[in-house]
N, C-alpha and C positions, 0 to 999 in steps of 0.2 A: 504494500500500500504506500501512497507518494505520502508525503508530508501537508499537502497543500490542494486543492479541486479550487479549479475558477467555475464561480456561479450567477448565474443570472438570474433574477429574482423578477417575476411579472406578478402586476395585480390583474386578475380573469374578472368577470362578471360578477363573482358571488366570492370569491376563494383566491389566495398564491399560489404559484405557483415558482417551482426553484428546480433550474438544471443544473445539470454536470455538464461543463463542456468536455474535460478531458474522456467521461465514458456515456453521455448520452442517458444518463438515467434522472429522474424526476423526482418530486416531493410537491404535494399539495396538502393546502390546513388551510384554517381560515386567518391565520396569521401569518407575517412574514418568520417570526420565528418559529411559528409550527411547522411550516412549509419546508423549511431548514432543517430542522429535528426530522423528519418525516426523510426529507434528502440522504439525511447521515446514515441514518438508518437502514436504508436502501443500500449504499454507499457501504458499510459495512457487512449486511448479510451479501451481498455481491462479491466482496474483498474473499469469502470466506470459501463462498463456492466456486470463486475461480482461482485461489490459491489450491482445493484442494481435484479441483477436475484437471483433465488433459487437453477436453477439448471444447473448454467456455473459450470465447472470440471476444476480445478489448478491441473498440474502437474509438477512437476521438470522433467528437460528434462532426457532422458535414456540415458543409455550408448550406446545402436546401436544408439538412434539417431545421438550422438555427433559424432561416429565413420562416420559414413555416412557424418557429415556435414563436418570432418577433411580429409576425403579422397579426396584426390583432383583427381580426374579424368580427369580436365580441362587441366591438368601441362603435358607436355613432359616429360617422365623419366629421360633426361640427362637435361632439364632443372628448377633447383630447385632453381633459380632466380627467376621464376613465383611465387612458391610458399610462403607465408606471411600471418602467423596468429598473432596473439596477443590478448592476454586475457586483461583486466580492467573492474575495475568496476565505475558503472556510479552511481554517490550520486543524492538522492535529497532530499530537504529541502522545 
């Protein structure tokens, strides 16, 4: 497991939403920090099953993916209030 995952943090309709860029995996809560927890969480039982399988596949996430995950389709065009991303990254020791 790295030290570090850079994360993008979206507000959806109802709920957060928080990616992994370096493996494409998610976390959704109704807070930015549940979204997070929820990310880690993921982030570790993953860490666990592809340390111990031969043939789980890491991939850093694509650019269509990220492109698909920044389009917000949920937002009204005239309202761009709704819309809030924010990138960070989450350490761990």
């Amino acid at each position: 497991m790295i030290d570090y995952y850079t994360v993008i943090l979206r507000k959806s309709a109802d709920y957060w939403v928080s990616l992994c860029l370096e493996n494409g995996l998610v976390g959704q809560g109704n807070t930015p920090e549940q979204s997070i927890d929820k990310l880690k969480q993921a982030i570790e039982s993953f860490s666990e099953v592809y340390e111990s399988e031969s043939d789980v596949y890491l991939s850093p996430l694509s650019i269509n993916e990220l492109h698909e995950f920044l389009t917000l389709e949920d937002a009204e065009p005239s309202d761009t209030s709704a819309a809030y991303t924010n990138f960070l990254n989450i350490c761990y020791r």
